[in-house]
VMD Tcl script that draws the C-alpha trace (Angstrom):
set ca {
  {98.23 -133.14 -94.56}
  {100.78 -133.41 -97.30}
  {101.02 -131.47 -100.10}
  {102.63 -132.83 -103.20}
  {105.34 -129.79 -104.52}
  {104.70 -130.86 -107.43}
  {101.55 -129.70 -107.85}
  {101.17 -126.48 -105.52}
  {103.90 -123.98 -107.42}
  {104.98 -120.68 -106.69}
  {107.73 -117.84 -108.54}
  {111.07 -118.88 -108.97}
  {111.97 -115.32 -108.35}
  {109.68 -114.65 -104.87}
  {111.47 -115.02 -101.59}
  {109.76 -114.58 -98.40}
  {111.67 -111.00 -98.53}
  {109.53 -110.16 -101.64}
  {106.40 -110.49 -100.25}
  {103.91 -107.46 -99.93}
  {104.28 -105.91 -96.87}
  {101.29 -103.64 -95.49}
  {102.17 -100.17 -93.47}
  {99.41 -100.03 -91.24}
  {99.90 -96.63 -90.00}
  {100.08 -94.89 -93.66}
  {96.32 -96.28 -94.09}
  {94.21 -96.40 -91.20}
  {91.11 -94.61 -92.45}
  {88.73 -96.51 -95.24}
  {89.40 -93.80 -98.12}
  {92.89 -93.54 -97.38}
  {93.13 -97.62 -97.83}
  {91.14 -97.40 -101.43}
  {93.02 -94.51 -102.24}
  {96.61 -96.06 -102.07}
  {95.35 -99.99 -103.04}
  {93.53 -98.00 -106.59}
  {95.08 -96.84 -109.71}
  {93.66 -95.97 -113.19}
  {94.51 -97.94 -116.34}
  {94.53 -96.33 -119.67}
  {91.35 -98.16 -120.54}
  {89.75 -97.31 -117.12}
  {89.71 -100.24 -115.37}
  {90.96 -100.44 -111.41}
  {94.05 -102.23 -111.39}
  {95.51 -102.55 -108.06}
  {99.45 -101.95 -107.45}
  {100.08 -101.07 -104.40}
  {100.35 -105.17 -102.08}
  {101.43 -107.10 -105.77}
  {104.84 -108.47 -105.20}
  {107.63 -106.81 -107.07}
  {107.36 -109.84 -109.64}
  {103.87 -108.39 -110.57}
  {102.32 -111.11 -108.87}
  {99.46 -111.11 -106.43}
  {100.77 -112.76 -103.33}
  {98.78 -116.00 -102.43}
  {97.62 -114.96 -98.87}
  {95.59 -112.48 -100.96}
  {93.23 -115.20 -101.74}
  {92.19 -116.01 -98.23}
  {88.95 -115.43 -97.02}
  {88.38 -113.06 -94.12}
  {88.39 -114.36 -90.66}
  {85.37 -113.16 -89.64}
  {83.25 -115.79 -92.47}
  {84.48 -118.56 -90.39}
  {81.40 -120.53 -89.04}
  {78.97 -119.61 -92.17}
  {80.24 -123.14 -94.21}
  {80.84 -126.78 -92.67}
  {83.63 -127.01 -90.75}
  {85.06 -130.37 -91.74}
  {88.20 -130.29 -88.98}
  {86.80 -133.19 -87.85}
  {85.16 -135.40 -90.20}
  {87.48 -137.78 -92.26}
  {89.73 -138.46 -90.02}
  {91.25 -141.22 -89.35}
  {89.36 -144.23 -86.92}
  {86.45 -142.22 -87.63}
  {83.37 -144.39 -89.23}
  {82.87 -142.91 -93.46}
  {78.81 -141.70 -92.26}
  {80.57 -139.92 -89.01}
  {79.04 -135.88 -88.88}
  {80.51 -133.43 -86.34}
  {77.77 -132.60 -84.48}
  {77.88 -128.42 -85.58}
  {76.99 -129.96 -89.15}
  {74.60 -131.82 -88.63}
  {72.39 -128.25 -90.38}
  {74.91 -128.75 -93.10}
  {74.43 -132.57 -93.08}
  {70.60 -132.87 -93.47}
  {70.13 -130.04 -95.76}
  {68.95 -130.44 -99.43}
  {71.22 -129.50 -102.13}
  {68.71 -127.02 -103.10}
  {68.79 -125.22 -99.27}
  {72.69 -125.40 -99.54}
  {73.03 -124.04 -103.40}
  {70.31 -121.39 -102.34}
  {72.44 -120.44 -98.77}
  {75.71 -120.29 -100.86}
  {74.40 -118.01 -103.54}
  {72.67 -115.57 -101.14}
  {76.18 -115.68 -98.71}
  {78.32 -115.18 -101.74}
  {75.53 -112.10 -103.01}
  {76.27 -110.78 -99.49}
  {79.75 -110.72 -99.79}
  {80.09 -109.03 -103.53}
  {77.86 -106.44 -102.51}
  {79.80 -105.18 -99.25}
  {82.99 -105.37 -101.27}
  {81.51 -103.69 -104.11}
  {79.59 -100.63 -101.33}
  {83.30 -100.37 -100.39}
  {84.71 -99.74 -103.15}
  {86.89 -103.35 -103.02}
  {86.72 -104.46 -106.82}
  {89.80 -106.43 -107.09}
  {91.68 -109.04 -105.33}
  {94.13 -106.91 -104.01}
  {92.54 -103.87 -102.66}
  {90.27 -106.40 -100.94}
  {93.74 -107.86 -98.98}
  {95.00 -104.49 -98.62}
  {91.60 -103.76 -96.96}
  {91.92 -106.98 -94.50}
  {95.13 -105.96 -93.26}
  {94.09 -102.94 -92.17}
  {92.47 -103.78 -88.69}
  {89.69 -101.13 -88.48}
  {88.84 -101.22 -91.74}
  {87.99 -104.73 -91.47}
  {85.94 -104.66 -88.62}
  {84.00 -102.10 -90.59}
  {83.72 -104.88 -93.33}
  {82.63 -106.88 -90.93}
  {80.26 -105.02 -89.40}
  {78.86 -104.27 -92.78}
  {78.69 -107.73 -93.77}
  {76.90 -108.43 -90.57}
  {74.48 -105.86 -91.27}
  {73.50 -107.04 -94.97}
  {72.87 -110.42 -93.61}
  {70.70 -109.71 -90.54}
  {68.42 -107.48 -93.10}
  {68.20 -109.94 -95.18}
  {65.33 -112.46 -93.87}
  {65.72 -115.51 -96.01}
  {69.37 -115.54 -94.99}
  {68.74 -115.52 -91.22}
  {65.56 -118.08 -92.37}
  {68.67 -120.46 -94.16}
  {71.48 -119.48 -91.48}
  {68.97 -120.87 -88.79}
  {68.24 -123.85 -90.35}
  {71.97 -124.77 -90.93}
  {72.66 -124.14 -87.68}
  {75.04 -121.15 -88.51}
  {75.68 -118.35 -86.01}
  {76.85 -114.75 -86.86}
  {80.21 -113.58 -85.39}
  {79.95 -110.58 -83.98}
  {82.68 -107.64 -83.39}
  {84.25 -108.70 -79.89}
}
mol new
graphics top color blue
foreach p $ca { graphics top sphere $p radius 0.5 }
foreach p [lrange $ca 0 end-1] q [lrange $ca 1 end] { graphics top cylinder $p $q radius 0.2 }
display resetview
């Protein structure tokens, strides 16, 4: 795939040198990891300081999402491509494929409900305590885990999830 510089921009002043770099062994328990990713405003909001780049920035690897919610949307690696007929579905979607917009808007919502609410248990309010967070292995297993949890309580989910054809990851 090509991407067109002109359109995907980054900091004149951020270098590869610049970017956050996360100490794994000065945060390896989950209250240690909020502690050093939080810091109080004057007007009491969380603003996050410790993985912005020293231009103030948030570095763009913050936006990822977490490994472990690979597998809950379509996977379109191989649809599209080229030599392959316009109607062509990987079979994995086919869940994906048939379902009404109303079953997909419905199983989006909830997974996206799911998510919020284990960040917000966890104390991960912003952008960047949430990457600080996924850099730090055992916290994010716990994350996982907890994720994991909310959705297998949650019986509409598992209801959606099986007929999408979605299966949980679990910790390995």
């Amino acid at each position: 795939m090509k991407i067109n510089p002109a359109v995907v921009t980054y900091p004149s002043s951020a270098s590869a040198s610049q970017k956050a770099k996360v100490d794994k062994a000065d945060a390896v328990t989950y209250d240690q990891a909020k502690a050093t990713t939080q810091t109080q405003t004057d007007a009491g909001s969380i603003k996050s300081s410790a993985v912005t780049e020293s231009s103030g920035q948030t570095p763009l690897e913050a936006y990822a999402l977490p490994g472990w919610l690979q597998g809950f949307g379509r996977d379109l690696t191989n649809e599209g491509k080229v030599g392959t007929p316009g109607t062509y579905v990987d079979p994995k979607n086919v869940g994906f494929a048939s379902a009404s917009p109303a079953t997909l808007s419905e199983y989006s919502e909830l997974l996206q409900q799911h998510l919020s609410d284990v960040y917000e248990r966890s104390g991960l309010t912003d952008i960047n305590a949430r990457y600080k967070a996924m850099s730090i292995p055992g916290l994010n297993d716990r994350l996982h885990q907890e994720f994991n949890d909310s959705i297998s309580s949650d019986a509409r989910m598992m209801s959606l999830m099986d007929k999408l054809g979605v299966k949980m990851v679990t910790l390995s």
